[in-house]
C-alpha positions as CSV (number, residue, x, y, z in Angstrom):
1,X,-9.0,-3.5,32.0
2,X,-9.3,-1.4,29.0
3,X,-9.4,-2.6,26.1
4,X,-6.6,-1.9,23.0
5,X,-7.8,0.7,20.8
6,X,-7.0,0.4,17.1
7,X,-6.7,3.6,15.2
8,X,-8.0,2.5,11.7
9,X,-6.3,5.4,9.3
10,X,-8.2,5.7,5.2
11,X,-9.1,8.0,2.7
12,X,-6.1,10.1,1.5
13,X,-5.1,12.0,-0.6
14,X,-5.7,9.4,-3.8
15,X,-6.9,8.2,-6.8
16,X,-8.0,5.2,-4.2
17,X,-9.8,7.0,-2.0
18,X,-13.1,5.8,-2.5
19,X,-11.6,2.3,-2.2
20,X,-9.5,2.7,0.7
21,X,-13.4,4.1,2.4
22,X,-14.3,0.6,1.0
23,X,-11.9,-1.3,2.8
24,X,-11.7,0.4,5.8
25,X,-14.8,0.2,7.0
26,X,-15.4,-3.5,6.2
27,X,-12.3,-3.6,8.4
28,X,-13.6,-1.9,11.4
29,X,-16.9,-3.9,11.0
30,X,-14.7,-7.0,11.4
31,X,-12.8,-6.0,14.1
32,X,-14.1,-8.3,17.1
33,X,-15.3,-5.2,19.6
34,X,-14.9,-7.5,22.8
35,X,-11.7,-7.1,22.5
36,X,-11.0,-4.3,21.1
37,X,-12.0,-0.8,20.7
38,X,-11.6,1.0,16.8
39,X,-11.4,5.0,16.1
40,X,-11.7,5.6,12.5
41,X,-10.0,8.3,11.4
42,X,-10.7,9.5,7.8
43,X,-7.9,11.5,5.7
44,X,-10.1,14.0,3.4
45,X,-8.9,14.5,-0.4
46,X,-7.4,17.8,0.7
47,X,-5.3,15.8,3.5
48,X,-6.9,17.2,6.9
49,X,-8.3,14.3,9.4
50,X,-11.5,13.9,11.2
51,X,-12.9,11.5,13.3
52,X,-16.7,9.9,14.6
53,X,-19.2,7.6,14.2
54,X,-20.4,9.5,11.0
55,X,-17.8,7.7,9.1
56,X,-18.8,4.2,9.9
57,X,-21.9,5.1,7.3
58,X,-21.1,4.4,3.8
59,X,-23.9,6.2,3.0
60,X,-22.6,9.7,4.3
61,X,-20.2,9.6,1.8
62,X,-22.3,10.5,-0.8
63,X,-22.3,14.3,0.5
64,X,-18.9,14.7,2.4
65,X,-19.3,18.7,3.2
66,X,-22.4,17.1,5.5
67,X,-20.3,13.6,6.7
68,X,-17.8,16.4,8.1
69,X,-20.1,18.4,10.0
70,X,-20.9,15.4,12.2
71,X,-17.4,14.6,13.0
72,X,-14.0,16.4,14.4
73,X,-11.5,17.4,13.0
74,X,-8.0,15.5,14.8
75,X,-4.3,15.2,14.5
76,X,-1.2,13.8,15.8
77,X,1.7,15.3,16.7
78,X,5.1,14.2,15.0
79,X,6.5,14.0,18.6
80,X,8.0,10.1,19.4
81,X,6.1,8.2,22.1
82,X,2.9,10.6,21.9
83,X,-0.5,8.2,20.7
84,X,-3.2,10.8,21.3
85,X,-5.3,12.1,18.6
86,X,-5.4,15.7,19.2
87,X,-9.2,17.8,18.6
88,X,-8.1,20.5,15.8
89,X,-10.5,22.6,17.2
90,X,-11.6,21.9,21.4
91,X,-14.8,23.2,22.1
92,X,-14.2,26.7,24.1
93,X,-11.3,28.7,24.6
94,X,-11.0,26.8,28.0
95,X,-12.0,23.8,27.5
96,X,-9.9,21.4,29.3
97,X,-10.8,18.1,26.7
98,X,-8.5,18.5,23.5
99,X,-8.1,14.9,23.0
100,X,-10.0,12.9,20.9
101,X,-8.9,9.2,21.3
102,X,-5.8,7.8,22.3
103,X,-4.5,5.0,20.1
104,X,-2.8,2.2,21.2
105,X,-1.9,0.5,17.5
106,X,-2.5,1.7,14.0
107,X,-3.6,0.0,11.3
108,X,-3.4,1.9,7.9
109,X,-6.1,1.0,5.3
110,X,-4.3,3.6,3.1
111,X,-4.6,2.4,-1.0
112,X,-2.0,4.4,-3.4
113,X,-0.1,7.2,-3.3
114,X,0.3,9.7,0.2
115,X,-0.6,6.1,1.8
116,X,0.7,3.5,0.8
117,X,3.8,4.4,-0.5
118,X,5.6,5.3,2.9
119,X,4.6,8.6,3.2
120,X,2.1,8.2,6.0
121,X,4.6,4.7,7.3
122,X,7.3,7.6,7.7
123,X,4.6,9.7,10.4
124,X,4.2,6.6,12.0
125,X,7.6,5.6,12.5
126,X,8.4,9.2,14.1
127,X,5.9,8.7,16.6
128,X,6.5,5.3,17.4
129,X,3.2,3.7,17.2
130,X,2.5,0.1,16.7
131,X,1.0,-0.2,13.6
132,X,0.6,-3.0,11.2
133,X,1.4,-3.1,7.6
134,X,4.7,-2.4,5.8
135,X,7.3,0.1,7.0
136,X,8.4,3.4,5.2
137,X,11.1,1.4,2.8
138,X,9.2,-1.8,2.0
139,X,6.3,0.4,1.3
140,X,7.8,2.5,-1.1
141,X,10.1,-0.1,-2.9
142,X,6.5,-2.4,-3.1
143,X,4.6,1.0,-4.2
144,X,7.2,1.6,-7.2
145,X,6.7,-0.6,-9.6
146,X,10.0,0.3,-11.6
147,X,11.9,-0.1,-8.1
148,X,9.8,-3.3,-7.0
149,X,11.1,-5.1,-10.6
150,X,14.7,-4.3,-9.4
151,X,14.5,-5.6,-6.7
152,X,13.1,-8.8,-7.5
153,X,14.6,-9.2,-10.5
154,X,17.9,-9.1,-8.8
155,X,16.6,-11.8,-6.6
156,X,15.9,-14.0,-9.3
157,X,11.9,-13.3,-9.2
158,X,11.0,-13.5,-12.5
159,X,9.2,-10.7,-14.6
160,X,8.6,-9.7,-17.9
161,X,10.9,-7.0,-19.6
162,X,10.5,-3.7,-19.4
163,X,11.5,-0.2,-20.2
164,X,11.1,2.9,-17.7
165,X,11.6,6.4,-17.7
166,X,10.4,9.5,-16.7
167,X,8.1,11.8,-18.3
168,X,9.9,14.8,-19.2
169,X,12.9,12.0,-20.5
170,X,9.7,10.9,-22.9
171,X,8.6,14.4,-24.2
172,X,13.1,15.3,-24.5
173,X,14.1,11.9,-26.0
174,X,10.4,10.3,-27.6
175,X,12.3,8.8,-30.6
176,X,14.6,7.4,-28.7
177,X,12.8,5.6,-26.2
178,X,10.3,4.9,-28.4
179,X,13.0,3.2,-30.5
180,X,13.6,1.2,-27.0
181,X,10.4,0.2,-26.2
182,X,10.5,-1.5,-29.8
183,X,13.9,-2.9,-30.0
184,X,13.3,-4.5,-26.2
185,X,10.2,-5.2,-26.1
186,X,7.6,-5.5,-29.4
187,X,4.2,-4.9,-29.3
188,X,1.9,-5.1,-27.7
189,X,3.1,-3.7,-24.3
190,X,1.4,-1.9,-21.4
191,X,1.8,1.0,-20.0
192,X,2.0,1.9,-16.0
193,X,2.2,4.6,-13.9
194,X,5.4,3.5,-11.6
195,X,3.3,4.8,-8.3
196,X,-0.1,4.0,-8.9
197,X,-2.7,0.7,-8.5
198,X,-6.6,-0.2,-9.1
199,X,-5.8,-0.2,-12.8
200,X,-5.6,3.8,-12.8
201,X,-3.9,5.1,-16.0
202,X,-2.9,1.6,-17.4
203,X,-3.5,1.1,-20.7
204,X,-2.4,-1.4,-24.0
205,X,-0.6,-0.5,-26.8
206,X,-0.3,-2.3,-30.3
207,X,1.6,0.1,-32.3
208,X,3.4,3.1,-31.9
209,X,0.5,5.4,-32.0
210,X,-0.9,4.0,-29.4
211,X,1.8,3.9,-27.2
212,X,2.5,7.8,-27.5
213,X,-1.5,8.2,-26.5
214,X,-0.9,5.9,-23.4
215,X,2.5,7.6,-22.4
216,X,0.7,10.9,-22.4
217,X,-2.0,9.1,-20.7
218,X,0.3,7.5,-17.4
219,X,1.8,11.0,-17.0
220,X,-1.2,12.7,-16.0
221,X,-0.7,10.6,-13.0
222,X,3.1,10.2,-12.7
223,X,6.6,11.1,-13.2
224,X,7.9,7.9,-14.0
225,X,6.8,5.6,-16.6
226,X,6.9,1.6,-16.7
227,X,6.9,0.0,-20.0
228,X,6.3,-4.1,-20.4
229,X,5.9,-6.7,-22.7
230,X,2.3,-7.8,-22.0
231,X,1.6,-11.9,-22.4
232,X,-1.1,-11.8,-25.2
233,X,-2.2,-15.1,-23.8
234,X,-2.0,-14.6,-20.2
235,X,-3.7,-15.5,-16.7
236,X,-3.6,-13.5,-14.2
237,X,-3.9,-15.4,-10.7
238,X,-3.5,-13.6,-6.7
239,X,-2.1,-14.7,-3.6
240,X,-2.3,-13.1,-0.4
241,X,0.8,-13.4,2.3
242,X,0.6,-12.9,5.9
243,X,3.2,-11.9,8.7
244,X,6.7,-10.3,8.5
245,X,9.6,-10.9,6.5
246,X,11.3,-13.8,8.4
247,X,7.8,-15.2,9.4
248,X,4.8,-15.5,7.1
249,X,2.2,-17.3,5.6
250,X,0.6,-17.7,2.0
251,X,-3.2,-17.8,1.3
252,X,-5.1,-20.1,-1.3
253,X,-5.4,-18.3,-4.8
254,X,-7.8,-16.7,-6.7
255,X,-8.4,-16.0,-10.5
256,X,-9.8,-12.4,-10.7
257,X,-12.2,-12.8,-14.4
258,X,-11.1,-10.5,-16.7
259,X,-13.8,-9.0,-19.9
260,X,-10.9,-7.4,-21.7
261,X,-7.2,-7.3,-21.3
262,X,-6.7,-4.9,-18.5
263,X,-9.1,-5.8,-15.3
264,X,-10.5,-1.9,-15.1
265,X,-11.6,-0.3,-11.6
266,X,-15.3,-0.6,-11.9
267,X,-14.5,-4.5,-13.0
268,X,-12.3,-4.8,-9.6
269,X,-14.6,-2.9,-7.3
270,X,-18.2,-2.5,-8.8
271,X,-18.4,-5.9,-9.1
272,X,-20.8,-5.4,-11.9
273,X,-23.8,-3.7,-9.3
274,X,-24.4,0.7,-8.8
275,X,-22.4,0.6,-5.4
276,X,-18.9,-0.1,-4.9
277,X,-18.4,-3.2,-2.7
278,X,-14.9,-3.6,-2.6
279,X,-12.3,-5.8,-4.0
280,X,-14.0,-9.1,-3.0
281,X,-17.0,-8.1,-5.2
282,X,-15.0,-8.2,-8.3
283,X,-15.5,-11.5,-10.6
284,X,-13.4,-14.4,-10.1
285,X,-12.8,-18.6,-9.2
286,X,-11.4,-19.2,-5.9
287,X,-9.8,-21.5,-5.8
288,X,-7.8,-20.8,-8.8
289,X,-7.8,-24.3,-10.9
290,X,-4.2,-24.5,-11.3
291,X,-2.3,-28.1,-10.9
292,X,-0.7,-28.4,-7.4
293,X,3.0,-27.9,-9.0
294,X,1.6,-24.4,-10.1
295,X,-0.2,-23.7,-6.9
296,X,2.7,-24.5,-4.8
297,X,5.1,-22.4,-7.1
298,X,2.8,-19.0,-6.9
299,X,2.7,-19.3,-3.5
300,X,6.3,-19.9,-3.2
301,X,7.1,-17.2,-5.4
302,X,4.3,-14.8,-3.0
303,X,6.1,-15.4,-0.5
304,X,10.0,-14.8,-1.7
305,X,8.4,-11.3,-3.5
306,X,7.4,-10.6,0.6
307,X,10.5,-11.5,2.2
308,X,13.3,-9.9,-0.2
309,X,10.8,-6.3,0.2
310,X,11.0,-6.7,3.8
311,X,7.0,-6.7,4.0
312,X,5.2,-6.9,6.7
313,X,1.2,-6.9,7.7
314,X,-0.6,-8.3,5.0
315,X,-0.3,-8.1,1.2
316,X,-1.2,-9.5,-2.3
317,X,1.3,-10.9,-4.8
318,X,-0.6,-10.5,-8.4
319,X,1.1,-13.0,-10.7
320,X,1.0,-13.9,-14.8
321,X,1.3,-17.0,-16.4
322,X,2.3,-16.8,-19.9
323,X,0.0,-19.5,-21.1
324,X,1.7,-20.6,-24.3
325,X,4.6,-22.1,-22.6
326,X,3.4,-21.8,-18.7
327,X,6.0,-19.2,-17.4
328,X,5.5,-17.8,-14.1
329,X,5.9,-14.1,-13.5
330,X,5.8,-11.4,-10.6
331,X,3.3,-8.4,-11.9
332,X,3.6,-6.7,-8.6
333,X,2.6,-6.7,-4.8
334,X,0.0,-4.8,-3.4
335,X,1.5,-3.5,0.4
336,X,-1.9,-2.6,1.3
337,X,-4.7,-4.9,-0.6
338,X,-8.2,-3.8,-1.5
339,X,-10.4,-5.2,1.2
340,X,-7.2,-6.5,2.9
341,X,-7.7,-9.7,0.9
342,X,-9.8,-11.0,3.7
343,X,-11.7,-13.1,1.4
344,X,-8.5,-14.7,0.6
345,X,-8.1,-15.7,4.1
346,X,-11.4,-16.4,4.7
347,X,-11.3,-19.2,1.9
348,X,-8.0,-20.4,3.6
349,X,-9.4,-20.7,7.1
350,X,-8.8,-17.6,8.6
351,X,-11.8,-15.6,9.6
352,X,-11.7,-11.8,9.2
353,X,-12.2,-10.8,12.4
354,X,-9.1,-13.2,13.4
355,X,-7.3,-11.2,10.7
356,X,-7.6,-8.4,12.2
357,X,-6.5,-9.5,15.3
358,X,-3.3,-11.2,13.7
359,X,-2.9,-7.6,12.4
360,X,-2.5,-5.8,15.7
361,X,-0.4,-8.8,17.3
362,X,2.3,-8.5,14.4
363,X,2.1,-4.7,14.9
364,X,2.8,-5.2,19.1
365,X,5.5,-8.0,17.8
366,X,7.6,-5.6,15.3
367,X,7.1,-2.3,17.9
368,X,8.6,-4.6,20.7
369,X,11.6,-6.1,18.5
370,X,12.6,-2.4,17.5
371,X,13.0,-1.1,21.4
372,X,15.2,-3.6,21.5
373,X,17.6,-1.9,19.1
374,X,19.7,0.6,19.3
375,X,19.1,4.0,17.7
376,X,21.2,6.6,20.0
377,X,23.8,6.9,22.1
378,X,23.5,8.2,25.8
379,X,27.0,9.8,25.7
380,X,27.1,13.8,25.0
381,X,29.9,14.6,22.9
382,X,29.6,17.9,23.7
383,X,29.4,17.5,27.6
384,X,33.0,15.6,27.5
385,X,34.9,18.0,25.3
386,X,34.6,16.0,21.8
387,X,34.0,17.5,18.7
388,X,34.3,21.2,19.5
389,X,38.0,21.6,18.1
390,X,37.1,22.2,14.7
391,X,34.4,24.5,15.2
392,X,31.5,23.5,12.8
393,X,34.2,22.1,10.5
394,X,33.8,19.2,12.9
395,X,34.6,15.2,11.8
396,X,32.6,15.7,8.5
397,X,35.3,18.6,6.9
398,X,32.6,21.9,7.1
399,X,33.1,24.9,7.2
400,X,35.1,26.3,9.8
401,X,33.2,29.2,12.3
């Protein structure tokens, strides 16, 4: 009997590339191969596929032009029910093989933006592959942090205040919002990209100079700008939650260990050595040393910021505590966490080769629930004489032919 083959999709076309290698391939290197088979396919920074052994090396890395030459360049087509990974370029004019792989479930290990914001969900949902992880809403609602804060905020998630616009509204109306950011919020605030995670273009600001330097700063990386009062005495703690929206499960926390008020990239994934290990490599006490009525609220909380985004797969929930009077508040989720938070799960039991089997079953469960729905008709309007009368004007008032 063959065995399931898990497509394992990173890279991208991201500030997070390097991570999402990271992550991916101490995925695959989990993945119990008993039971299942794994083609990796890597998404280069110019957003063209490829696929082989090669990329199971985190050593090729350090010269891609020469990791590419050992592997083949693949795609899918956007046509719904067709899994095979197609070669780019078959060997001969005649050749008869031009299929690499054919998957059977996907499992994205996609970190930032053109991944994990439902741009590569929304390919996957037009074919109609299995795949774990978040769909093309959730991901982009838990991707935006300006839209995440909506949502939960009109769910009675706490978070802190906060100001966002866009860039060209900052360079037309600066005084204005500036005038804003003051009035609502005080200093000192930080400043996000909406789209964007791994501490990329985040940055503090005390006073009003600084706040134009970090504005100008966020917008080389995006359009729209999040603004929020930042807890001067705060501690940060993360929960990892696994399963689906009416379904799930919350891990034990951590306390990632900051050395100055924003934990940077290299803190989060150099974990203080040359090579990049990954987010579990990153300083901090799990568990976190929290009393159990603070434990049981962050996990509560974890879970509620999962259900109302309709997650799905497995996530993190970063929260604050405002520790001057112990307030607990949603910073944001991460739809697709570095090193899928296995050492999250591994601390609460689960091992991560049994994540990554819970992965693939809750991909098989959701892909099963939706054929039961129903997303067409098997009437032909046109065959029985209806909606021809109007010409192209039609039921929705066109333009008549």
């Amino acid at each position: 009997m063959a065995k399931t083959n898990i497509g394992v999709f990173f890279g991208g076309r991201s500030t997070e590339h390097e991570i999402s290698v990271i992550s991916a391939n101490q995925a695959i290197a989990a993945v119990d191969r008993t039971k299942f088979d794994v083609t990796p396919i890597y998404i280069s920074k110019e957003g063209r596929w490829y696929t082989g052994d090669a990329l199971l090396n985190l050593g090729n890395y350090r010269d891609i032009p020469s990791l590419l030459k050992q592997t083949e360049e693949v795609y899918m087509r956007p046509i719904y029910g067709d899994y095979n990974l197609y070669l780019a370029n078959p060997k001969g004019m005649f050749s008869k093989k031009d299929k690499a792989a054919k998957l059977d479930v996907v499992i994205p290990v996609l970190h930032g933006a053109n991944g994990e914001d439902g741009t590569f969900e929304g390919i996957l949902e037009a074919i109609g592959i299995p795949f774990a992880g978040c769909d093309t809403l959730s991901s982009a609602n838990g991707m935006d942090k300006i839209t995440m804060k909506m949502i939960l905020r009109e769910n009675n998630i706490p978070v802190v205040d906060y100001v966002w616009f866009t860039d060209r509204q900052w360079f037309a109306q600066k005084g204005a919002l500036t005038a804003e950011v003051e009035e609502k919020l005080g200093y000192p605030v930080i400043v996000k990209p909406a789209n964007l995670g791994s501490s990329i273009g985040i940055s503090c600001a005390h006073d009003r100079a600084q706040l134009e330097r970090s504005v100008e700063d966020a917008s080389r990386y995006a359009s729209r700008i999040i603004v929020e009062k930042m807890l001067e005495d705060m501690q940060e703690i993360n929960c990892s939650v696994l399963g689906d929206c009416d379904e799930y499960e919350t891990s034990i926390l951590e306390e990632p260990i900051k050395s100055s008020e924003i934990l940077s990239y290299e803190a989060k994934y150099m974990g203080g050595d040359k090579g990049a290990k990954g987010m579990q490599a990153s300083a901090k006490k799990i568990p976190a040393d929290l009393p159990a009525d603070e434990t049981a609220e962050i996990r509560r909380l974890a879970g509620e910021t999962f259900r109302v985004l309709s997650c799905h797969g497995v996530s993190r929930v970063d929260v604050m505590i405002d520790r001057s009077n112990r307030k607990i508040y949603v910073n944001e989720i991460n739809t697709i966490p570095g090193s899928l938070s296995f050492y999250l799960w591994e601390a609460t039991g689960l091992r991560f080769d049994l994540l990554m089997e819970r992965l693939v079953q809750l991909a098989v469960k959701r892909a099963t629930r939706r054929s039961q729905k129903t997303f067409s008709f098997s009437q032909n309007i046109f065959a029985m004489g209806g909606g021809t009368k109007g010409g192209v004007k039609g039921a929705k008032g066109g333009v008549k032919a």
